[in-house]
Backbone as numpy.savetxt, mean C-alpha at the origin, in Angstrom:
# Nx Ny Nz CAx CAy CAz Cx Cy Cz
-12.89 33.27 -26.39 -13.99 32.48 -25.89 -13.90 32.41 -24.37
-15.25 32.61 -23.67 -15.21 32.92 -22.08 -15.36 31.13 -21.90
-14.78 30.70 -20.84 -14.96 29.40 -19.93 -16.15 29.44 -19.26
-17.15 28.76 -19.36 -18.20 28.83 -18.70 -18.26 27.66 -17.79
-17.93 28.19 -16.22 -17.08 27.24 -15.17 -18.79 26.84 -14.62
-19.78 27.29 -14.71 -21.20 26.76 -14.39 -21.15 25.59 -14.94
-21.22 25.44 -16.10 -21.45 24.13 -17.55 -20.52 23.09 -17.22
-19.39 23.56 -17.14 -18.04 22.46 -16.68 -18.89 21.97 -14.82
-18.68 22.63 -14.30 -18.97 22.17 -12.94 -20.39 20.90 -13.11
-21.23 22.11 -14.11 -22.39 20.81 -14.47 -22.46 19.01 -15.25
-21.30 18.91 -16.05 -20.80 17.74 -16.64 -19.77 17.01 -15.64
-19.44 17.81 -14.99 -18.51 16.97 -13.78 -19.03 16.15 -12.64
-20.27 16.97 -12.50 -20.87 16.62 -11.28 -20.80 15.14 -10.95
-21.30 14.62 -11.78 -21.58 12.90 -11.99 -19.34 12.22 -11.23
-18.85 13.05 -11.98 -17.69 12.60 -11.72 -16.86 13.05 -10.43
-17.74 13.92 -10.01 -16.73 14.24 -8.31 -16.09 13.61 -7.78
-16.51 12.50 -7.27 -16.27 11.35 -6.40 -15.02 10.62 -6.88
-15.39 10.06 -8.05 -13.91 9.55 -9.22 -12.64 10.71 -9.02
-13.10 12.06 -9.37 -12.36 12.89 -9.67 -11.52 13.22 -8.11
-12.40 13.20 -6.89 -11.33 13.56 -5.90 -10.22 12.54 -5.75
-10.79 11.52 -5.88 -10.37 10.35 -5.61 -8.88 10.24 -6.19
-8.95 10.70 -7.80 -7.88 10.64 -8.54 -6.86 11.90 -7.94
-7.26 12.65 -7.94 -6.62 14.03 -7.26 -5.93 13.47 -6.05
-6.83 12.94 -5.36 -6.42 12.34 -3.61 -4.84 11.63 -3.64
-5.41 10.41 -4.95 -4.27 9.26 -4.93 -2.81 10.30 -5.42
-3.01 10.88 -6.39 -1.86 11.64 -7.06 -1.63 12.50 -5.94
-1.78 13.39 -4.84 -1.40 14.31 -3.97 -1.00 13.64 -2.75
-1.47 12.35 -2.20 -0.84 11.73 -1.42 0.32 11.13 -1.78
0.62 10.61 -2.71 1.34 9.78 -3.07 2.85 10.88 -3.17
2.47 12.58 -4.17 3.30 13.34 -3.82 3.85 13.94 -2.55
2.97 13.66 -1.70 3.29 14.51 0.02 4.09 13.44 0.14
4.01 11.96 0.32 4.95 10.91 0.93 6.17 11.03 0.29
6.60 11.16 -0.96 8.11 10.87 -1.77 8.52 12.49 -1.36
7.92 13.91 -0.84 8.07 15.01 -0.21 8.98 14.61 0.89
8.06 14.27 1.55 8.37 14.10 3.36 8.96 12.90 3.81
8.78 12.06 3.10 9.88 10.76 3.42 10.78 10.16 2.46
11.92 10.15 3.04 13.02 9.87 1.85 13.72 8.93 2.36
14.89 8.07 1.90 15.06 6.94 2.08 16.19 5.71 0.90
17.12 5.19 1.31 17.67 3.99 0.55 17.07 3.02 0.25
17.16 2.20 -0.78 16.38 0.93 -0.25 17.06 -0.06 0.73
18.19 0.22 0.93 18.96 -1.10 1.60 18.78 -1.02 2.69
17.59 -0.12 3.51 17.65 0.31 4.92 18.22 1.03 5.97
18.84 1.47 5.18 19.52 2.08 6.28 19.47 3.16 6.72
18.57 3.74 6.16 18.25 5.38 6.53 16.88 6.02 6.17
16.14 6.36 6.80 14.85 6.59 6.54 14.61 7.83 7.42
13.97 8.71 6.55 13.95 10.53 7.31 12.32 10.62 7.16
12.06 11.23 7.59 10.58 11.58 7.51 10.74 13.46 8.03
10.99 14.85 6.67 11.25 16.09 6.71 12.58 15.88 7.32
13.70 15.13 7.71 15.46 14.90 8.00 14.97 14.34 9.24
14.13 14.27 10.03 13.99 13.49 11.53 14.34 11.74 10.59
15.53 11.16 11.70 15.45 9.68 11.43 14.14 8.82 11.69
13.61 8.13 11.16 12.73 7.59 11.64 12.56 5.97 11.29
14.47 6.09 11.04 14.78 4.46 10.43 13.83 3.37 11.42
14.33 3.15 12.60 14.09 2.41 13.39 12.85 1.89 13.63
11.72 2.92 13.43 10.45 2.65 13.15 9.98 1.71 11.98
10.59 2.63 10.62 10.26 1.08 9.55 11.13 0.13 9.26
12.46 0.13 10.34 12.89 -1.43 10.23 11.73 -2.30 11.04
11.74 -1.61 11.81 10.76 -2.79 13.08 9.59 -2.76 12.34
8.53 -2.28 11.66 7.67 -2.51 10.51 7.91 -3.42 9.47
9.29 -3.42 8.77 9.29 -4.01 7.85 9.99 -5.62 8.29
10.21 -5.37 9.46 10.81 -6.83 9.99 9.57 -7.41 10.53
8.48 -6.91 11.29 6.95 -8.12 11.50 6.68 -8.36 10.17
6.65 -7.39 9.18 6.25 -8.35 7.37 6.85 -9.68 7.23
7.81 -8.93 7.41 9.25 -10.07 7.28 8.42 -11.71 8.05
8.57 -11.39 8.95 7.98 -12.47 9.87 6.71 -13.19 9.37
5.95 -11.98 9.26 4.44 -12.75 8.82 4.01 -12.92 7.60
4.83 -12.67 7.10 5.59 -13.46 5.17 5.73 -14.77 5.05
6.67 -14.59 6.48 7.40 -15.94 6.26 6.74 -16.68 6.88
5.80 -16.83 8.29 4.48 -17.38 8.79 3.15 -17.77 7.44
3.00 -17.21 6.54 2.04 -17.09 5.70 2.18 -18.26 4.83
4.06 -18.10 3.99 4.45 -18.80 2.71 4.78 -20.51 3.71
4.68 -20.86 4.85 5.38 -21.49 5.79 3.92 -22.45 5.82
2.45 -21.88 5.60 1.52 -22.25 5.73 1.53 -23.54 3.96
2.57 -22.97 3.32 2.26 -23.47 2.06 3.03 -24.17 1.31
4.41 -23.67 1.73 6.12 -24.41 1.79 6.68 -24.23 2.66
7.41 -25.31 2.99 8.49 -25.49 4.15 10.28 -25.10 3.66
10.09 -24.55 2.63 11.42 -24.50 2.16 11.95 -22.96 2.27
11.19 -22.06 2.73 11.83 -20.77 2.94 12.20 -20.54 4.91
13.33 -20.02 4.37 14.02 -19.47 5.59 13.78 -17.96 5.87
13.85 -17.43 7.20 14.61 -15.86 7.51 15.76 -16.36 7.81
15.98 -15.45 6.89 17.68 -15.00 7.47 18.09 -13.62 7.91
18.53 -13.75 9.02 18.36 -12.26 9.85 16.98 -11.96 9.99
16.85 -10.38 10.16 15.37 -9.94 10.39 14.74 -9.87 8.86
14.67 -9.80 8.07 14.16 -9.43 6.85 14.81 -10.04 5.48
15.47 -11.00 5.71 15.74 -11.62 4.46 14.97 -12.80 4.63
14.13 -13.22 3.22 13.52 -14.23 3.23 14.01 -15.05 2.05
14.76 -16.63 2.00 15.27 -16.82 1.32 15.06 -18.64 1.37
14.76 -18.95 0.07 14.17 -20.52 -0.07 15.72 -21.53 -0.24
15.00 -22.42 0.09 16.20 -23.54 0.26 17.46 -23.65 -1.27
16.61 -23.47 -2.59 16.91 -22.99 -3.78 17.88 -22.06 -4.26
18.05 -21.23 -3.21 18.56 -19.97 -3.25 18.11 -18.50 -3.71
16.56 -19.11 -4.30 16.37 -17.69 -4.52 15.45 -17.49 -3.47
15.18 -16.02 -3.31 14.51 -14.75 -2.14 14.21 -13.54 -2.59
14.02 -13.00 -1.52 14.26 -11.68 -1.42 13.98 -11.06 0.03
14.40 -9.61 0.02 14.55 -8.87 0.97 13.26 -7.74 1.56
12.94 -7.83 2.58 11.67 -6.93 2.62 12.21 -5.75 3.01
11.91 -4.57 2.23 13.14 -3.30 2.77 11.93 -2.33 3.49
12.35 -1.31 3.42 11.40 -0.35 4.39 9.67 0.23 3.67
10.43 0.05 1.93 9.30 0.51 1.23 8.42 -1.10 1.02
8.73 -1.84 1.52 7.32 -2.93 1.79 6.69 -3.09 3.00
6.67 -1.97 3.42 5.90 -2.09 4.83 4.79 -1.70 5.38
4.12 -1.06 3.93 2.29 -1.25 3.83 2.03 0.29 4.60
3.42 0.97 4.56 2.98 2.24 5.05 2.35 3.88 4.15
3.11 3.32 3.23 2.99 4.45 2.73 1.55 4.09 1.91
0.92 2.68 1.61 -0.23 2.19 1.22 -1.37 2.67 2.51
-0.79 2.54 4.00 -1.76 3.00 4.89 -2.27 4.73 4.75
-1.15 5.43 4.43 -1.00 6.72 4.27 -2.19 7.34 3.26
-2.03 6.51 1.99 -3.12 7.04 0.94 -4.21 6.57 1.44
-4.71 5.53 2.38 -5.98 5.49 2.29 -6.67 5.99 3.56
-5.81 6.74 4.46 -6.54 7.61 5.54 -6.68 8.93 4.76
-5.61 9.37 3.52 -6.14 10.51 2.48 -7.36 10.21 1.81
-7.79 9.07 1.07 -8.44 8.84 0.44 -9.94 9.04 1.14
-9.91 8.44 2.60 -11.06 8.32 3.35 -11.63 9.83 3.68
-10.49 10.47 4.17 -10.03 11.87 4.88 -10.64 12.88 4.04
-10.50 12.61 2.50 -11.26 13.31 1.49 -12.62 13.23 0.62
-12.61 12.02 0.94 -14.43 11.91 0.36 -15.48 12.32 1.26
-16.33 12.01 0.58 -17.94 12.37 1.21 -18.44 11.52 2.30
-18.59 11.89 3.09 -19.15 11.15 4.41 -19.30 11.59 5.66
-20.06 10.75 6.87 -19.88 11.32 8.13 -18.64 11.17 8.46
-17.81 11.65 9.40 -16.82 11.63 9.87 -16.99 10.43 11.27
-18.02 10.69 11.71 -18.54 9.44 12.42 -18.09 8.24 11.96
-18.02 8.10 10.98 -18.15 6.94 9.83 -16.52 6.48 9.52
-16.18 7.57 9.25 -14.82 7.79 8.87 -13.77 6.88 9.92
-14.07 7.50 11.08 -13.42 7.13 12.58 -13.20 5.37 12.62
-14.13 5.19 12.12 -14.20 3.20 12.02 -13.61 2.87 11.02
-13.96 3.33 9.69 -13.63 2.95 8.49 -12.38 2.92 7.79
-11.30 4.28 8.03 -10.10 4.04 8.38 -9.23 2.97 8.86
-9.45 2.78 10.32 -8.74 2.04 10.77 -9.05 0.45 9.84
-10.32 0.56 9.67 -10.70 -1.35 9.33 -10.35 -1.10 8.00
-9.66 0.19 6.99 -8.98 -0.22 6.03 -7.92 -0.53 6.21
-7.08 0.31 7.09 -5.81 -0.26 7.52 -5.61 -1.75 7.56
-6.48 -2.12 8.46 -6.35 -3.79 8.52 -6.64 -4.70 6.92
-7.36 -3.77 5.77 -7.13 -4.44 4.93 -6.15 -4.37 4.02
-5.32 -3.19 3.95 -4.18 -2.82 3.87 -2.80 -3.90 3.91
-2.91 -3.95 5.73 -2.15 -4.98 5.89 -2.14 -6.00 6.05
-3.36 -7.14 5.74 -3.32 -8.05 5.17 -2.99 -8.53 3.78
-3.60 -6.99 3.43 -3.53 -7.48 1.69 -1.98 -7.42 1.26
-1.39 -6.31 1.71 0.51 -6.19 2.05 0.89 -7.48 2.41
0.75 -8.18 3.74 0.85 -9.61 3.84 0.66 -10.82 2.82
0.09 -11.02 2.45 -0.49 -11.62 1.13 0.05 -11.40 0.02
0.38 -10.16 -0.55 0.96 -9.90 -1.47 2.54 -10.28 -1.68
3.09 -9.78 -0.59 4.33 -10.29 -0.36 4.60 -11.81 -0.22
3.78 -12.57 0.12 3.79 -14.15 0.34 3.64 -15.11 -0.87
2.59 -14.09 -1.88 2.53 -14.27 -3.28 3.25 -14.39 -4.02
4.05 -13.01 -4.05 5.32 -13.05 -4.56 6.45 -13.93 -4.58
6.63 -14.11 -3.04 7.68 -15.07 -2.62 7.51 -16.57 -3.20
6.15 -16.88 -2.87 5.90 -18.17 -3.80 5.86 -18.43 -5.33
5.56 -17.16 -5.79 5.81 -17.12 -6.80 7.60 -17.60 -7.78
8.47 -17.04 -6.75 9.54 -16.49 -7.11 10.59 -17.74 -6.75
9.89 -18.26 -6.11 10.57 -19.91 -5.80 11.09 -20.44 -6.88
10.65 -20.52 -7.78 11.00 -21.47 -9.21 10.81 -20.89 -10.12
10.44 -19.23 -9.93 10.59 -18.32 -11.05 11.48 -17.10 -10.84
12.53 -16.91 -9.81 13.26 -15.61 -9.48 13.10 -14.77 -10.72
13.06 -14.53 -11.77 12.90 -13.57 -13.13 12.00 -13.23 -13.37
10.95 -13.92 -12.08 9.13 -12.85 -12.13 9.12 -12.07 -11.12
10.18 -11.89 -10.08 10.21 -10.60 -9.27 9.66 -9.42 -9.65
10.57 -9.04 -10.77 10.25 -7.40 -11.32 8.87 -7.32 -11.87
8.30 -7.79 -12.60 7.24 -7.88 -13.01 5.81 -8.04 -12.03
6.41 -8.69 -11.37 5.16 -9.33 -10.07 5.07 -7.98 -8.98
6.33 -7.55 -8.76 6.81 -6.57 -7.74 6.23 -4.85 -8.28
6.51 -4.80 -9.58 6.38 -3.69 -10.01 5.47 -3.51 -10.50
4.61 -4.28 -11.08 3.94 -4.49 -11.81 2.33 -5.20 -11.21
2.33 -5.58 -11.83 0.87 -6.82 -11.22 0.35 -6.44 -9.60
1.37 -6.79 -8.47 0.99 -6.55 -7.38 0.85 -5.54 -6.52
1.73 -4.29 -7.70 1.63 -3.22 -7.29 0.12 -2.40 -7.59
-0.43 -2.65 -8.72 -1.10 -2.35 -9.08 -2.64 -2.98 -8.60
-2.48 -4.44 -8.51 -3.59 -5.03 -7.40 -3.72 -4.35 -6.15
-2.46 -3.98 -5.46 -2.65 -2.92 -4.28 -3.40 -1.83 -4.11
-3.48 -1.30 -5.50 -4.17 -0.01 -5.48 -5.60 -0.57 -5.57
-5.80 -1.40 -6.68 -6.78 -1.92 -7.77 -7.81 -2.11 -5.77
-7.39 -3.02 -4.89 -7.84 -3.35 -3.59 -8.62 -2.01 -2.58
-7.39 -1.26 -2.37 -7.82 0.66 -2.36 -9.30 1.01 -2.70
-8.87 0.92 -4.26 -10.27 1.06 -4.66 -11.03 0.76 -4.51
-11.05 -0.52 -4.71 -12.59 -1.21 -3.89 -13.22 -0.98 -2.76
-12.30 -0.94 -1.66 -12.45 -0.48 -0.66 -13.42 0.69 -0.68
-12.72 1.58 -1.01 -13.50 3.18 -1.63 -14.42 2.90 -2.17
-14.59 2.35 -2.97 -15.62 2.44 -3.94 -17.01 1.48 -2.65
-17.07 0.50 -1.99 -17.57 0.44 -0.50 -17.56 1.48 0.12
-16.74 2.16 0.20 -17.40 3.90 1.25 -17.91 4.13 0.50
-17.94 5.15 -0.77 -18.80 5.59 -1.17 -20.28 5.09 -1.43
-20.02 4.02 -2.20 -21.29 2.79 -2.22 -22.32 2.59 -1.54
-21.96 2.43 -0.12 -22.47 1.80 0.97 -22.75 2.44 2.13
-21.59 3.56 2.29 -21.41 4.01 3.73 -21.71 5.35 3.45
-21.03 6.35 2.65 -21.16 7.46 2.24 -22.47 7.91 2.22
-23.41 7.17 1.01 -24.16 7.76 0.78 -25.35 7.98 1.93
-25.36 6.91 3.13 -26.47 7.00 3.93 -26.26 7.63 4.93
């Protein structure tokens, strides 16, 4: 039986947009765990073997900060300790390491933008003002957590891996789904 790549191309059509999109997220996401490698405990971060620790400590230490500025808006009972430990009067915390530093989340969505349909005109603005929603929503998320984790330390993994990781993207999307929506098409 011959593939008739006309007919396929014709039932897809409707789905391009979805479809790069999915392609986009899965190929960015592979170029970053490629090209940047890394401990979690910080201490070493390569981007192709160039160090490039120093960069996402100092990234992941303003989180740090504006975590703790955020949850500070809501309880008075969390501390920094050092640059990046955030830790409640209670004793429980946690640590903001290099992979919470809203970068590799910035990364997919200059791919994401970089690959859809649009002016590039368009693009030039739209990028950056995702970034900024990026890292608010990174901000937020992390502050979430932390409050969360005050009187529940055993919802870390779940909240961390789970739920907020996935709201991160779930946010992405929306975003996107506004370019395309709104901006793209005109």
């Amino acid at each position: 039986m011959l593939v008739n790549w006309s007919t396929i191309k014709y039932h897809l059509t409707p789905y391009r947009d979805i479809l790069v999109f999915i392609g986009t997220l899965l190929l960015a996401n592979g170029i970053w765990k490629l090209l940047i490698t890394g401990d979690e405990g910080m201490e070493y971060v390569a981007l192709l073997g160039w160090d490039v620790s120093a960069f996402f400590t100092a990234v992941s230490d303003h989180v740090a900060h504006m975590v703790y500025y955020v949850v500070h808006l809501f309880r008075s009972t969390l501390s920094l300790v050092g640059e990046h430990w955030l830790r409640f009067d209670n004793g429980s915390g946690t640590t903001i390491v290099w992979s919470c530093s809203g970068l590799k989340q910035a990364w997919i969505w200059a791919a994401l933008i970089l690959t859809a349909r649009g002016r590039w005109i368009h693009k030039l603005w739209f990028i950056p003002a995702g970034w900024v929603g990026v890292y608010v929503f990174n901000i937020l998320r992390i502050a979430a957590i932390c409050l969360l984790i005050e009187f529940h330390p055993d919802w870390f993994d779940i909240l961390h891996d789970y739920i907020f990781k996935y709201l991160f993207y779930a946010m992405m999307f929306g975003m996107w789904v506004i370019w395309i929506e709104k901006i793209a098409n005109k």
